[in-house]
N, C-alpha and C positions, 0 to 999 in steps of 0.2 A: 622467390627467395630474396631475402635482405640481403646487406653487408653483412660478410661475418665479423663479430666483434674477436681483434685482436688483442694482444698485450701490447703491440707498435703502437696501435692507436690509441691509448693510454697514456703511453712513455711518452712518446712524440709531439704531445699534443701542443698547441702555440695557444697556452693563455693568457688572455689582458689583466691586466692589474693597474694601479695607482690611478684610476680614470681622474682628471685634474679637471675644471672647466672656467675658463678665461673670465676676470672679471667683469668683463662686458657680455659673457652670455654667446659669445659668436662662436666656438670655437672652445675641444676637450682633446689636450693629448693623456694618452694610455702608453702604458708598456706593453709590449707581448715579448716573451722570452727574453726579456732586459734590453730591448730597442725600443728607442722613442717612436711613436707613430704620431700622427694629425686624423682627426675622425676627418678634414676637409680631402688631405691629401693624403694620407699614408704614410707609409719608411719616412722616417728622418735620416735614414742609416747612420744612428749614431747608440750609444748605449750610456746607459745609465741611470738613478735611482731619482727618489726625493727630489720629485718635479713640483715646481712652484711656478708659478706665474708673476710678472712684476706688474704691478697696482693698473698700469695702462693698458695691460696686455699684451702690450707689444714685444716682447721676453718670455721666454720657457726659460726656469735655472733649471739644472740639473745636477748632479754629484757623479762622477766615474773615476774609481782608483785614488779617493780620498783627495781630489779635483771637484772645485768650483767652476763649471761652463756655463754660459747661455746662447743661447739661437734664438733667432728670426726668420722671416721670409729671405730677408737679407745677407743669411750666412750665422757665423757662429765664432767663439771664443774662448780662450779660457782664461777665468777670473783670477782663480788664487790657488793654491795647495793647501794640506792638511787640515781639508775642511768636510768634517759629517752630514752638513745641515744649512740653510740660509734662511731668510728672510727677509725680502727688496720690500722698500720702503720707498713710498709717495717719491722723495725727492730724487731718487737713482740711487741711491746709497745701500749697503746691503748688509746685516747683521749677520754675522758666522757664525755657527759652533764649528767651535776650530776641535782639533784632535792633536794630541801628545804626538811629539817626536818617538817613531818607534826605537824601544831602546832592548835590546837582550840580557837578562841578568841572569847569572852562574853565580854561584846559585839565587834561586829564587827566596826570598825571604817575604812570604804571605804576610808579616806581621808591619813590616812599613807602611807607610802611607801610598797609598796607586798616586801612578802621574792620571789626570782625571781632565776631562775637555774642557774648555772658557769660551768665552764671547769676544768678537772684536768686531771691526765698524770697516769692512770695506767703501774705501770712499776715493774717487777718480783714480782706480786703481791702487791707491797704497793699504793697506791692511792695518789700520793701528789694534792691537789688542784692549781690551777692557777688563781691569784687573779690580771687576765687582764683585765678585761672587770668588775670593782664593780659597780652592781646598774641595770646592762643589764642584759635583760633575753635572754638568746642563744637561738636560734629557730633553726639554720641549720648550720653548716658546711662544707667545702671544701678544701682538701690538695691538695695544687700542684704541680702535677708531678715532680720528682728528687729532694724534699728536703722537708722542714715541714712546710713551709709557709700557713697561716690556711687564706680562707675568712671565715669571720663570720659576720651572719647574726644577728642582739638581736631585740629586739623591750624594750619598758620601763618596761613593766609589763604583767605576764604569759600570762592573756586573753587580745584579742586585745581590746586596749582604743576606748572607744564607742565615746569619742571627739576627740581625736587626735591620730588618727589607721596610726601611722608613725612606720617605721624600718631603721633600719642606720645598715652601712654596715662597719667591720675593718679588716684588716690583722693582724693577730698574729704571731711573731717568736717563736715557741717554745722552742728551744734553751736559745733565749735570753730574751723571753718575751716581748721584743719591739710591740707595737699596735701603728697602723696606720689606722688615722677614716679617710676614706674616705664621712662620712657625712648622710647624709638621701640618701633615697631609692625611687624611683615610688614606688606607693601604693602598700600594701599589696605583698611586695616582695618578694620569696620562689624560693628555685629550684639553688642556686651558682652553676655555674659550672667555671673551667678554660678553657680557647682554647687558641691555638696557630694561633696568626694574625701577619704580620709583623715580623715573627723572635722571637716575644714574647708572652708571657704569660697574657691572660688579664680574669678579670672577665665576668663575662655573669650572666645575670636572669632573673626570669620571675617575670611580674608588671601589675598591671589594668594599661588598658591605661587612659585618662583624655581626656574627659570627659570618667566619668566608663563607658567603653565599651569594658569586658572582656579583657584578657591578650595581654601580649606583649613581646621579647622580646630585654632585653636592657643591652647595657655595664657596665663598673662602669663610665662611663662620662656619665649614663642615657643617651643614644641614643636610642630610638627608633630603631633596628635593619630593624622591620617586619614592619616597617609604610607603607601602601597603598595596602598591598597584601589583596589580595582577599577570605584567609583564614584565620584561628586563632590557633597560637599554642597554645597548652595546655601539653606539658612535653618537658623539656631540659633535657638532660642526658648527663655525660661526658663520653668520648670514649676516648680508650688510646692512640689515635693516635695526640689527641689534637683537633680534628674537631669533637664539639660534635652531635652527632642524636636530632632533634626534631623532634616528634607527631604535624600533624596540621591536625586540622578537616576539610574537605572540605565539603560542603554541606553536603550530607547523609552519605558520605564516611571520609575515614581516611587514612592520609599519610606519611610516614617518609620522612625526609630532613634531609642529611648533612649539617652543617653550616661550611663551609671553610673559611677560612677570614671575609669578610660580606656578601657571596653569599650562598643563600639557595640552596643546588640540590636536586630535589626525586630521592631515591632511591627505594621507595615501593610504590603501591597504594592499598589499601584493601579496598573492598566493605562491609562497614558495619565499628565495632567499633576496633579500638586498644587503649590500654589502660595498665598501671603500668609498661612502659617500662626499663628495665635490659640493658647492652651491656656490652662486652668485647672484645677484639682484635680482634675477626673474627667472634663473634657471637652473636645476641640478643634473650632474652625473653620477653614474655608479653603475656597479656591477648589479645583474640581475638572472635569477636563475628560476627556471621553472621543470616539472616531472618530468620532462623529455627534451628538455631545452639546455645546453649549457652554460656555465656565466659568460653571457657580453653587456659591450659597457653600451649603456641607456642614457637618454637624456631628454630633459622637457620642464614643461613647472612643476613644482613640486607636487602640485594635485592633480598630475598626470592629464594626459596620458605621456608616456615615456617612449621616445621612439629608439630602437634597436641600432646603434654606431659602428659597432667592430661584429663581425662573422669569423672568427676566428679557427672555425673547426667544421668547414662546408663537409669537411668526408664524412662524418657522424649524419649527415641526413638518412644514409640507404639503411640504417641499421631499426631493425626491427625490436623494438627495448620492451622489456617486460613491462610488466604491465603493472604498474603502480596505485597501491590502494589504499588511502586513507582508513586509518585505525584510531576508534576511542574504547574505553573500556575503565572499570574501578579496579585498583587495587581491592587487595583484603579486606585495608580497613574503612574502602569506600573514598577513597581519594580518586577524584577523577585523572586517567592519563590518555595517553593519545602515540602515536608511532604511525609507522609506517609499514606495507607489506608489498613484496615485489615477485610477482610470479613468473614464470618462465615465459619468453615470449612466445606469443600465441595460442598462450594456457589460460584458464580459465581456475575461479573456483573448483567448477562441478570437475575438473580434472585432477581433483586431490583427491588422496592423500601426497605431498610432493615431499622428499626430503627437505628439510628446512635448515638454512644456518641461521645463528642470531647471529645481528653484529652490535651490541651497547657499543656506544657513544664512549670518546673520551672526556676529557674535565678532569672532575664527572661533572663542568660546568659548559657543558658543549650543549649540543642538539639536535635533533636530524630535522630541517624544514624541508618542504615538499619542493623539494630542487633535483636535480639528478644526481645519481648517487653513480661515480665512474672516476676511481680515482687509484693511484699506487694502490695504497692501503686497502684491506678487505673493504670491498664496497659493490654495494646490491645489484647491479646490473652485470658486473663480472661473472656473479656468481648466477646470476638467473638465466642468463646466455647458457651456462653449462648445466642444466636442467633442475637446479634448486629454485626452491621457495625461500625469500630471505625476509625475516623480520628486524626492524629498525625500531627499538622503543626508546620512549623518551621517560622513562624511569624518575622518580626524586630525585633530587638532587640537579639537575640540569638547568639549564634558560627557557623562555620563555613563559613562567608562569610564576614570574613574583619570588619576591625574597626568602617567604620562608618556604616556599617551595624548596626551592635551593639550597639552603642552609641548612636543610632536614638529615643532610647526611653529615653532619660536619662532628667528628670524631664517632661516626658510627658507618664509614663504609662497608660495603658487600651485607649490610643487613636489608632497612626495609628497600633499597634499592633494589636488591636481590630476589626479595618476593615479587616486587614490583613486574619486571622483565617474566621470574616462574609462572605470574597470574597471565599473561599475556602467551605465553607459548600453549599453557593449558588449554586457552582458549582458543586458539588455533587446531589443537587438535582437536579439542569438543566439536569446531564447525568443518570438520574432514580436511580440512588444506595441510593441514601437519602429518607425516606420519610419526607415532610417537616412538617407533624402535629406528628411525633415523635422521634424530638431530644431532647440530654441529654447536658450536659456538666459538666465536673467535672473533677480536679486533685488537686495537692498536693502545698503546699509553695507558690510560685508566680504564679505556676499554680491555687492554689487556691484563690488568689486573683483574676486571673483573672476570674474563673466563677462566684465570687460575683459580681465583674462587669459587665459582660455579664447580668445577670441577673437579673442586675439593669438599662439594657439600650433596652431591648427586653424582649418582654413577648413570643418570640414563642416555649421555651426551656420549655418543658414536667418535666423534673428534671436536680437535681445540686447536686453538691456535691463539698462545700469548708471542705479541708483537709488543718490543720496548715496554713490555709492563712490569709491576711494583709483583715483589713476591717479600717484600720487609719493611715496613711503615717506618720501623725507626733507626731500621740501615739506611733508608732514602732520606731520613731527617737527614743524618749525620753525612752523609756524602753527595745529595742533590741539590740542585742550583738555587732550587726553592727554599730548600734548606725549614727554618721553622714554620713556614706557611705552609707544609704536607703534615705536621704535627695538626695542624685544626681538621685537617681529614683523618688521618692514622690514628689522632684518640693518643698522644704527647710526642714526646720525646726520652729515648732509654737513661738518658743520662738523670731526667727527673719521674719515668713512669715508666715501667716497662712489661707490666702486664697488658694494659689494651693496647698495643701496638702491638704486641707479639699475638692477642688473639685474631686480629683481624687483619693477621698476616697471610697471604696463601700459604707461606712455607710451612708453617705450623701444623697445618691440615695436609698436607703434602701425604702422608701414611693412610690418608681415603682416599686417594688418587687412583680409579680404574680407566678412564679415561685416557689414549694414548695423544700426545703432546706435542704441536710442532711450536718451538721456542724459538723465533726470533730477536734479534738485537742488533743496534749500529755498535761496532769499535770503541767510537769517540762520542756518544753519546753521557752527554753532561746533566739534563734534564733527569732520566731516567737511568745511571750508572748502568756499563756491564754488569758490575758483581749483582746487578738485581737476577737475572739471567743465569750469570753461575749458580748464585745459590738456591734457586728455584730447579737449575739442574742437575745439581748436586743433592739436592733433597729425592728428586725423582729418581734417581739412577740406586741412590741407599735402598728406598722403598722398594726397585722394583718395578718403577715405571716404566713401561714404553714410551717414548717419546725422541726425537730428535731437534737438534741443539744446533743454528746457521747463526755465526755473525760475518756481519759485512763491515772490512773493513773500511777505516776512512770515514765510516759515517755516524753522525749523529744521533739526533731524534728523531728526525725525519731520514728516509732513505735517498739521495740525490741522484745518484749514478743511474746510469739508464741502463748499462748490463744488470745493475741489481735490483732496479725496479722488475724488469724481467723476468729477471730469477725467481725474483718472490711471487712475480703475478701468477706466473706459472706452478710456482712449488705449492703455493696456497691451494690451487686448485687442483691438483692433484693428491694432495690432503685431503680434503674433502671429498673425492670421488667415491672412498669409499662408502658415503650416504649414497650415492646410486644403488647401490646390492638389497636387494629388501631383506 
């Protein structure tokens, strides 16, 4: 007998993040649960974000409590205050995005103008500010190789505008201060880097494509680089050579590409996830995940092999994890898709028929790659441990298979998505691993939207489980963070269309609801409002519905607390127990 999988070891768990690797290639510090480590040494016993290296290496900056630090071998410091972000430069000098004075206003008046971050020039300890960019809030930065020419990315104001979520992009001299606005941005633009095309120096970034159909990316003349390929990048990174590395998801898998000029090459293919990609001259870090493996941070040349830095979670070896099986299959209309299937451990096909949950993906610009699936949120190994069959499809609409892949749901959710996931459970129960009188369905944000949905178009679903999902397309316009970028999924906004948002609302369909309900939500969740949760509650209880209705307060979008990570790991599965009963 294995470890038994608990909900502690879940909650508990210590994992890496921000993997960084020294420009010399020697040497990658990571986070694990907000302290600094060294892959050489270990604990820095220090805490903090948005690790940068200084050009020699010889400096880790770091941010903690809205603090500028750096350390060495040497020991450690602190730079400056009310500072988000940095960037050390060749000569010791260090570029901030600085952060507003926290100020409290009674009342709040939304309609003024936000105090909004700047740029200033640490230099032998004094801070001068640089008053290039007034009125812009800085989001990102990029120096270009051999001198201090700055892209910068701002948007208007700190949180993105829920009506007009533009970024504009300028060059800064620091030297002489000179700006140069090259203009608006593709949507939701992040990630500048510089490459050398032609002889020269151009910008690069990542951007939703239009229609919103996950990223892209594109020059400063907005060229679509990645139009028509049959993958989706998801990380640019500059490389010193000028040809930067991209991450593109391929189906279940993950792949690195040089970009030389406009020509993507692979140089890596990994089965499963890559993720928070670092480079330097001759060497990368990141996160690396595979079917029974957890994310730790890797590192090597970029055409691998990549060797393993952080063990972050040695107690996960004794556990016996279900058994993970690559799924392909066509939709209806003959679209090829692919997912994932995870059986109970120590089970086999020929020991089906198994109760089964689904769990769709959120986005719906997410995706399930062949990594281990063990997390807060409903996720497949929790659920296989307590003797389910779980299905993970990667439906239209998600990553890894190209733009218009993606795009295909854009103001038409819970439709061909929705077949999509149905043709995939059919099949499971045509090849005996499903039983088909005890399925579940349940996940988290647009995954949970979509088992409200589900659940309002088929009674054959035993249970559900909506987690922070949309039950009103153009009550989420008007009150979420995204504000008019959920109008190109929900089909408008009420104030200019109010019939397809109300149709391809759960709540709408709420009166075919036989399916009994477990409704979670955080408190303070801005992303996905409460009221989406009320009134998906309020609609079931008119109806008739059985279901039950948890919010946790204090939290967000995500759940943070570890009592209520707990709670939920356990209330979920107890939900679902009812699929044991034949």
């Amino acid at each position: 007998m294995g470890t038994e999988l608990t909900a502690e070891l879940i909650t508990d768990a210590a994992t890496p993040a921000e993997p960084r690797i020294s420009p010399d290639g020697r040497e990658v510090a990571y986070l694990v649960g907000g302290e600094l480590w060294l892959a050489s040494t270990g604990s820095l016993g220090v805490r903090g974000t948005g690790l940068r290296w200084s050009p020699d290496s010889r400096w880790l900056y770091y941010v903690h409590a809205g603090e500028l630090h750096r350390i060495s071998p040497e020991g450690g410091e602190k730079l400056a205050g009310g500072v988000s972000d940095c960037l050390p430069l060749d000569d010791g000098r260090v570029v901030l995005v600085t952060e507003p004075p926290a100020h409290h206003r009674d009342p709040v008046v939304w309609t003024d103008p936000p105090a909004v971050n700047g740029l200033a020039l640490l230099d032998n300890g004094e801070v001068r500010p640089l008053d290039v960019l007034p009125g812009r809030h800085v989001l990102e930065l990029a120096r270009r190789p051999g001198d201090d020419l700055l892209a910068v990315l701002t948007r208007a104001t700190p949180d993105q505008d829920p009506v007009h979520p533009t970024t504009e992009l300028h060059l800064v001299a620091l030297e002489t201060g000179h700006v140069e606005h090259l203009g608006e941005t593709e949507l939701l633009a992040h990630s500048p880097v510089w490459r050398r095309s032609g002889g020269e120096w151009r910008i690069t970034y990542l951007a939703n494509t239009q229609p919103i159909g996950g990223f892209a990316v594109f020059d400063a003349d907005h060229r679509n680089l990645t139009a028509g390929q049959p993958r989706c990048p998801v990380e640019l990174v500059p490389s010193p050579d000028g040809d930067p590395l991209v991450l593109f998801e391929e189906g279940l898998d993950t792949a690195l590409y040089r970009l030389t000029g406009e020509t993507f090459q692979k140089v890596l293919h990994h089965r499963g996830s890559l993720s928070a990609l670092s480079v330097s001259s001759e060497r990368i870090a990141l996160l690396a995940s595979t079917s029974y493996e957890p994310r730790n941070v890797h590192a090597g040349p970029p055409e691998g092999p990549l060797e393993q830095l952080s063990d972050t979670r040695p107690e996960l070896r004794g556990i016996d994890w279900g058994t993970q099986e690559r799924l392909s299959y066509q939709a209806s209309d003959g679209l090829d898709l692919d997912g994932l299937l995870i059986l109970p451990p120590g089970r086999t096909r020929e020991d089906g028929p198994f109760p089964l949950i689904t769990i769709p993906h959120g986005g719906p610009y997410g995706r399930y790659a062949d990594e281990l699936s063990l997390h807060w949120f409903p996720s497949a190994q929790w659920f296989a441990a307590d003797g389910h069959a779980v299905f993970l499809p990667n439906p239209r609409g998600g990553r890894g298979h190209g733009h218009e892949f993606a795009a295909s749901v854009a103001g038409a959710v819970g439709r061909e998505e929705w077949t999509d996931v149905l043709t995939g459970i059919d099949l499971l129960i045509e090849q005996g691993v499903a039983d088909p009188d005890r399925l579940g369905i349940g996940s988290w944000s647009h995954g949970g939207f979509f088992a409200a949905w589900a659940v309002g178009q088929t009674g054959r679903f035993k249970a559900a489980l909506v987690g922070a999902g949309i039950s009103d397309w153009g009550m989420l316009v008007a009150t979420g963070e995204e504000g008019v970028l959920e109008s190109g999924l929900g089909g408008g906004m009420y104030w200019t269309n109010r019939e397809l948002p109300a149709e391809l609302s759960p709540v709408t369909h709420a009166a075919k609801v036989t399916t009994p309900v477990l409704i979670v939500h955080g408190e303070n969740d801005t992303n996905v409002p409460l009221s989406q949760a009320i009134c998906y509650h309020r609609a079931l209880r008119h109806h008739g519905v059985p279901h039950e209705f948890i919010v946790y307060p204090r939290e967000g979008h995500r759940i943070s607390e570890r009592d209520h990570q707990l709670d939920l790991l356990r209330r979920m599965r107890d939900w679902f127990a009812v699929l044991r009963t034949p």
